[in-house]
C-alpha positions in Angstrom: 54.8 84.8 -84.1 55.9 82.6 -81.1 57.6 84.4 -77.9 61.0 85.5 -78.6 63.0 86.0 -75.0 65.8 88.6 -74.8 67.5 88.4 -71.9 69.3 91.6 -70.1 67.5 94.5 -73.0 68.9 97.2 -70.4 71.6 97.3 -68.5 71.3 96.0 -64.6 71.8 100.1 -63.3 68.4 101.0 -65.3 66.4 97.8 -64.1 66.7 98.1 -60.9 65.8 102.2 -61.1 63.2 101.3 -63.2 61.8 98.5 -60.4 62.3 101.2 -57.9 60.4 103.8 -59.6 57.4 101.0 -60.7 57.0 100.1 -56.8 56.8 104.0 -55.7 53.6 104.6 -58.0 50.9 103.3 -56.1 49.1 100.4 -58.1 45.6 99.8 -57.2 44.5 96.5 -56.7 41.4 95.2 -58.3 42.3 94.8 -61.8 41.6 92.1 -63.7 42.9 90.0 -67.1 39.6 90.3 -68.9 36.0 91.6 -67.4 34.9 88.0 -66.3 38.0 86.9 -64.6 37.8 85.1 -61.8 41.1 86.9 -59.9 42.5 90.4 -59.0 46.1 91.7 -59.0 48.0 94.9 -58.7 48.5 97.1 -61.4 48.8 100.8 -62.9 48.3 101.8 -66.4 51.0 104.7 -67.8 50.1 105.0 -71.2 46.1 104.6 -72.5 44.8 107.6 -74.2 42.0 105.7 -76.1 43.7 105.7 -79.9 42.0 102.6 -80.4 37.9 102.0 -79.6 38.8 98.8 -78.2 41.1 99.7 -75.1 39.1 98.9 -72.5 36.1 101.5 -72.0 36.2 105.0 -72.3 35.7 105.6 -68.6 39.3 104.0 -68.6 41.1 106.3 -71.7 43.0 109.1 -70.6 43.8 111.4 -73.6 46.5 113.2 -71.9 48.2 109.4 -71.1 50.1 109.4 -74.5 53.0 107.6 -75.2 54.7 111.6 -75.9 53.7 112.5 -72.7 55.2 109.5 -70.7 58.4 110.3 -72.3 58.8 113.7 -71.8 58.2 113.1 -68.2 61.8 111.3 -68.4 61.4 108.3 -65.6 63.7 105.4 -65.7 60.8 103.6 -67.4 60.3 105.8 -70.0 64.1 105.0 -70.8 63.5 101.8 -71.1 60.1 102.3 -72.9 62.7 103.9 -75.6 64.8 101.1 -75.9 62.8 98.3 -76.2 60.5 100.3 -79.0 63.7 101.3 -80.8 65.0 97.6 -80.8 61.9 95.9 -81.3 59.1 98.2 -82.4 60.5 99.6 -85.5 60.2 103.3 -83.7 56.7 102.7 -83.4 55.3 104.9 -80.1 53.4 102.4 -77.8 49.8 103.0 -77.3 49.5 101.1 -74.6 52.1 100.4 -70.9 51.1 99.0 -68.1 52.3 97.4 -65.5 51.5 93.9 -63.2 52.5 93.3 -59.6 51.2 89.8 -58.7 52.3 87.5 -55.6 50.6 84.5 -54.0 46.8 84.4 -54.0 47.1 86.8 -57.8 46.1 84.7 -60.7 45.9 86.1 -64.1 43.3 84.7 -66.3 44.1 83.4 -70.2 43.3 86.8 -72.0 44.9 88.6 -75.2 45.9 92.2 -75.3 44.5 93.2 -78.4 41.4 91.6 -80.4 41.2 89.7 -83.3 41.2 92.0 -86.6 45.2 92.9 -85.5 46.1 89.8 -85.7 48.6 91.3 -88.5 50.0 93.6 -87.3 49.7 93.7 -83.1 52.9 93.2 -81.0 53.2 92.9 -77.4 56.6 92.9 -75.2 56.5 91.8 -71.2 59.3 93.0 -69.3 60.3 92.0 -66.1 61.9 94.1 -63.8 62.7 91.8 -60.8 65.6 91.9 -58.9 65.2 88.2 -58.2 62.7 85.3 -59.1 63.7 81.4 -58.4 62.8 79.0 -60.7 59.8 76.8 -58.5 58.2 80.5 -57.2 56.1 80.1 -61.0 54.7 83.3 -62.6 55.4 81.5 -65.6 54.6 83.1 -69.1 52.2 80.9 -71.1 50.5 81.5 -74.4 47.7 79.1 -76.1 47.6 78.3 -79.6 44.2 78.3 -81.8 42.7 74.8 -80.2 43.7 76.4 -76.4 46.7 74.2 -75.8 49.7 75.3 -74.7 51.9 76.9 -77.9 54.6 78.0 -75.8 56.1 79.6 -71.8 58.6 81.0 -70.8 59.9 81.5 -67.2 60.3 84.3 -65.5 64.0 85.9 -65.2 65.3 89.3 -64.0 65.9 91.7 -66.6 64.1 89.2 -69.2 62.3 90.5 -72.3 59.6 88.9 -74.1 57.8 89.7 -77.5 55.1 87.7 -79.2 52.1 89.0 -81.0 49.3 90.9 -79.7 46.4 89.0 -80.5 47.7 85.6 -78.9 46.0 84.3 -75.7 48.3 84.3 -72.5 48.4 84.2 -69.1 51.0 84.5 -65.8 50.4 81.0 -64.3 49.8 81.1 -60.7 52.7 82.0 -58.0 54.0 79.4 -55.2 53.0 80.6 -51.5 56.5 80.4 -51.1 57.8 83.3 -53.2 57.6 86.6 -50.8 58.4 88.5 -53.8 56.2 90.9 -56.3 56.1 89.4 -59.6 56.4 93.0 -61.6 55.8 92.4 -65.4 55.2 95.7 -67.7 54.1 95.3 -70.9 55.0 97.7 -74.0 52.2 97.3 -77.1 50.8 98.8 -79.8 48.4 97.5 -82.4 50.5 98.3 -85.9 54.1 97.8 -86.2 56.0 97.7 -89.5 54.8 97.5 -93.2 50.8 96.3 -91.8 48.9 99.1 -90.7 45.4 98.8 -90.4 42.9 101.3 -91.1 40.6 101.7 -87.6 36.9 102.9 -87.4 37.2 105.2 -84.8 33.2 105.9 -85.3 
Protein backbone atom coordinates (compact mmCIF):
# COMPACT_ATOMS: atom_id res chain seq x y z
CA UNK A 1 0.00 0.00 0.00
CA UNK A 2 1.91 3.25 -0.82
CA UNK A 3 0.84 6.67 0.91
CA UNK A 4 -2.32 7.94 -0.50
CA UNK A 5 -2.54 11.99 0.35
CA UNK A 6 -6.00 13.60 0.77
CA UNK A 7 -5.90 16.89 1.01
CA UNK A 8 -8.63 19.19 3.08
CA UNK A 9 -10.61 15.60 4.80
CA UNK A 10 -12.39 18.30 7.06
CA UNK A 11 -13.47 21.33 6.57
CA UNK A 12 -10.89 24.53 7.52
CA UNK A 13 -13.66 25.50 10.73
CA UNK A 14 -12.92 21.97 12.33
CA UNK A 15 -9.05 21.96 11.71
CA UNK A 16 -8.24 24.75 13.16
CA UNK A 17 -10.71 23.80 16.48
CA UNK A 18 -9.18 20.65 16.32
CA UNK A 19 -5.41 22.38 16.38
CA UNK A 20 -6.69 24.51 19.13
CA UNK A 21 -7.92 21.83 21.22
CA UNK A 22 -4.54 19.43 20.39
CA UNK A 23 -2.24 22.51 21.79
CA UNK A 24 -4.43 23.03 25.05
CA UNK A 25 -3.75 19.26 26.25
CA UNK A 26 -0.42 19.33 27.66
CA UNK A 27 1.93 16.93 25.68
CA UNK A 28 4.84 15.74 27.60
CA UNK A 29 8.01 15.75 26.17
CA UNK A 30 10.27 12.71 26.15
CA UNK A 31 8.68 10.38 23.84
CA UNK A 32 10.35 8.70 21.42
CA UNK A 33 9.78 6.84 17.76
CA UNK A 34 10.92 3.38 18.99
CA UNK A 35 12.83 2.47 22.53
CA UNK A 36 16.39 3.02 21.09
CA UNK A 37 15.85 6.25 19.34
CA UNK A 38 18.25 8.59 19.47
CA UNK A 39 15.69 11.88 19.73
CA UNK A 40 12.67 13.16 21.81
CA UNK A 41 9.57 15.08 20.74
CA UNK A 42 6.28 16.19 22.15
CA UNK A 43 3.38 14.14 22.25
CA UNK A 44 0.09 12.80 24.07
CA UNK A 45 -1.53 9.54 23.52
CA UNK A 46 -5.82 9.70 23.39
CA UNK A 47 -6.63 6.40 22.59
CA UNK A 48 -4.38 3.13 23.96
CA UNK A 49 -6.33 0.72 25.98
CA UNK A 50 -3.96 -2.24 25.38
CA UNK A 51 -6.31 -4.40 22.78
CA UNK A 52 -3.30 -5.57 21.23
CA UNK A 53 -0.04 -7.24 23.43
CA UNK A 54 2.07 -5.31 21.30
CA UNK A 55 1.17 -1.49 22.04
CA UNK A 56 3.96 -0.46 23.80
CA UNK A 57 4.10 -1.97 27.46
CA UNK A 58 1.46 -2.42 29.71
CA UNK A 59 2.73 0.27 32.12
CA UNK A 60 1.62 2.49 28.93
CA UNK A 61 -2.16 0.80 28.25
CA UNK A 62 -4.93 2.55 29.64
CA UNK A 63 -8.15 0.35 29.51
CA UNK A 64 -10.39 3.18 30.09
CA UNK A 65 -8.52 5.06 26.77
CA UNK A 66 -10.94 3.36 24.27
CA UNK A 67 -11.68 4.54 21.08
CA UNK A 68 -15.80 4.66 22.60
CA UNK A 69 -14.59 6.64 25.26
CA UNK A 70 -12.78 9.38 23.19
CA UNK A 71 -15.83 9.81 21.36
CA UNK A 72 -18.32 10.16 23.75
CA UNK A 73 -16.22 12.84 25.23
CA UNK A 74 -17.23 14.90 21.85
CA UNK A 75 -13.85 17.14 21.16
CA UNK A 76 -13.26 18.55 17.88
CA UNK A 77 -10.83 15.64 17.46
CA UNK A 78 -12.99 13.11 18.09
CA UNK A 79 -15.07 14.70 15.12
CA UNK A 80 -12.57 14.32 13.01
CA UNK A 81 -11.42 10.89 14.47
CA UNK A 82 -15.14 10.01 12.93
CA UNK A 83 -14.63 11.13 9.73
CA UNK A 84 -11.52 9.97 8.72
CA UNK A 85 -12.57 6.22 10.12
CA UNK A 86 -15.87 6.51 8.22
CA UNK A 87 -14.00 7.49 4.90
CA UNK A 88 -11.18 5.48 5.18
CA UNK A 89 -11.36 2.82 7.88
CA UNK A 90 -14.35 1.00 6.72
CA UNK A 91 -16.13 2.02 10.37
CA UNK A 92 -13.47 0.30 11.88
CA UNK A 93 -12.96 2.04 15.70
CA UNK A 94 -9.21 3.02 15.98
CA UNK A 95 -7.23 1.38 18.68
CA UNK A 96 -4.77 3.58 18.66
CA UNK A 97 -4.52 8.13 18.44
CA UNK A 98 -1.92 9.98 19.17
CA UNK A 99 -0.54 12.87 18.58
CA UNK A 100 3.23 14.58 17.58
CA UNK A 101 4.32 18.08 18.16
CA UNK A 102 7.86 18.41 16.78
CA UNK A 103 9.95 21.71 15.98
CA UNK A 104 13.67 22.29 15.42
CA UNK A 105 16.01 20.15 17.46
CA UNK A 106 12.85 16.98 17.30
CA UNK A 107 13.89 14.25 15.05
CA UNK A 108 11.82 11.23 14.66
CA UNK A 109 13.58 8.01 14.17
CA UNK A 110 12.53 5.35 11.07
CA UNK A 111 9.97 3.20 13.08
CA UNK A 112 6.62 1.33 12.06
CA UNK A 113 3.44 1.61 14.08
CA UNK A 114 2.51 -1.88 14.11
CA UNK A 115 4.78 -5.07 13.78
CA UNK A 116 5.20 -7.45 11.22
CA UNK A 117 2.40 -10.31 11.49
CA UNK A 118 -0.35 -7.20 10.41
CA UNK A 119 1.25 -6.64 7.55
CA UNK A 120 -2.32 -7.67 6.02
CA UNK A 121 -4.41 -6.01 7.42
CA UNK A 122 -2.75 -2.74 9.60
CA UNK A 123 -3.57 0.84 8.37
CA UNK A 124 -2.28 3.92 9.60
CA UNK A 125 -3.62 7.69 8.66
CA UNK A 126 -1.27 10.98 9.72
CA UNK A 127 -3.15 14.09 9.90
CA UNK A 128 -1.92 17.37 10.06
CA UNK A 129 -3.57 19.97 11.68
CA UNK A 130 -1.35 23.06 10.99
CA UNK A 131 -2.50 26.24 10.27
CA UNK A 132 0.61 26.86 8.17
CA UNK A 133 3.83 24.93 7.06
CA UNK A 134 6.23 26.35 4.06
CA UNK A 135 7.62 24.08 1.92
CA UNK A 136 11.82 24.44 2.94
CA UNK A 137 10.65 24.32 7.05
CA UNK A 138 10.86 20.00 6.21
CA UNK A 139 8.91 17.68 8.57
CA UNK A 140 8.69 15.68 5.52
CA UNK A 141 6.74 12.32 5.60
CA UNK A 142 9.08 9.42 4.43
CA UNK A 143 8.46 5.68 4.36
CA UNK A 144 11.25 2.91 3.43
CA UNK A 145 10.64 0.03 1.35
CA UNK A 146 11.93 -3.63 2.20
CA UNK A 147 15.80 -2.96 1.29
CA UNK A 148 15.48 0.58 3.53
CA UNK A 149 15.38 2.96 0.60
CA UNK A 150 13.20 5.50 0.30
CA UNK A 151 9.61 4.03 -1.26
CA UNK A 152 7.88 7.14 -1.00
CA UNK A 153 7.32 11.12 1.07
CA UNK A 154 5.16 13.32 1.10
CA UNK A 155 5.32 16.96 2.43
CA UNK A 156 3.65 18.36 4.88
CA UNK A 157 0.43 20.67 4.11
CA UNK A 158 -2.31 22.13 6.32
CA UNK A 159 -5.31 20.07 6.57
CA UNK A 160 -3.42 17.12 4.66
CA UNK A 161 -4.37 13.50 5.12
CA UNK A 162 -2.18 10.62 4.69
CA UNK A 163 -2.91 6.74 4.71
CA UNK A 164 -0.40 3.95 4.09
CA UNK A 165 -0.15 0.66 5.87
CA UNK A 166 0.72 0.07 9.26
CA UNK A 167 3.51 -2.17 9.13
CA UNK A 168 5.66 0.18 6.79
CA UNK A 169 8.85 1.93 8.21
CA UNK A 170 8.51 5.85 8.34
CA UNK A 171 9.80 8.69 9.77
CA UNK A 172 9.20 12.79 9.96
CA UNK A 173 12.55 14.01 8.53
CA UNK A 174 14.07 16.57 10.52
CA UNK A 175 12.70 20.41 10.79
CA UNK A 176 14.76 23.59 9.43
CA UNK A 177 15.84 25.97 12.54
CA UNK A 178 14.03 28.33 10.63
CA UNK A 179 10.38 27.13 10.97
CA UNK A 180 9.07 28.74 14.46
CA UNK A 181 6.15 26.59 14.05
CA UNK A 182 4.90 23.07 15.89
CA UNK A 183 4.79 20.46 13.39
CA UNK A 184 1.41 18.73 14.89
CA UNK A 185 0.76 15.29 13.14
CA UNK A 186 -1.93 12.82 14.75
CA UNK A 187 -2.16 9.67 13.67
CA UNK A 188 -5.50 7.41 13.52
CA UNK A 189 -4.64 3.34 13.36
CA UNK A 190 -5.79 0.18 14.00
CA UNK A 191 -4.40 -3.24 13.28
CA UNK A 192 -7.45 -4.96 11.13
CA UNK A 193 -9.48 -3.04 8.66
CA UNK A 194 -11.72 -4.75 6.10
CA UNK A 195 -12.15 -8.40 4.94
CA UNK A 196 -8.45 -9.44 6.93
CA UNK A 197 -8.81 -9.87 10.42
CA UNK A 198 -6.36 -11.54 12.22
CA UNK A 199 -6.80 -13.76 15.10
CA UNK A 200 -4.41 -12.24 18.17
CA UNK A 201 -2.98 -14.22 21.18
CA UNK A 202 -3.78 -12.09 23.76
CA UNK A 203 -1.97 -14.88 26.24
Amino acid sequence: MPINVYDNPVSPDLCEAARGWLLSQSPIFGWRAHANAPGAFWHRNFVLPGTHLHHYDRGAWNPAMTYEAFVAAGSPLAHVAEIVRHQHFEGEPFTRIWANFQSFGDESAFHRDFPAQFAASARTAVWYPVSHWERDWGGDFVTLNSEGEVDACALVKPNRLLLFNGTQTHAARPISRYCGEFRIAVSFATEVVGDNRLEVDHA
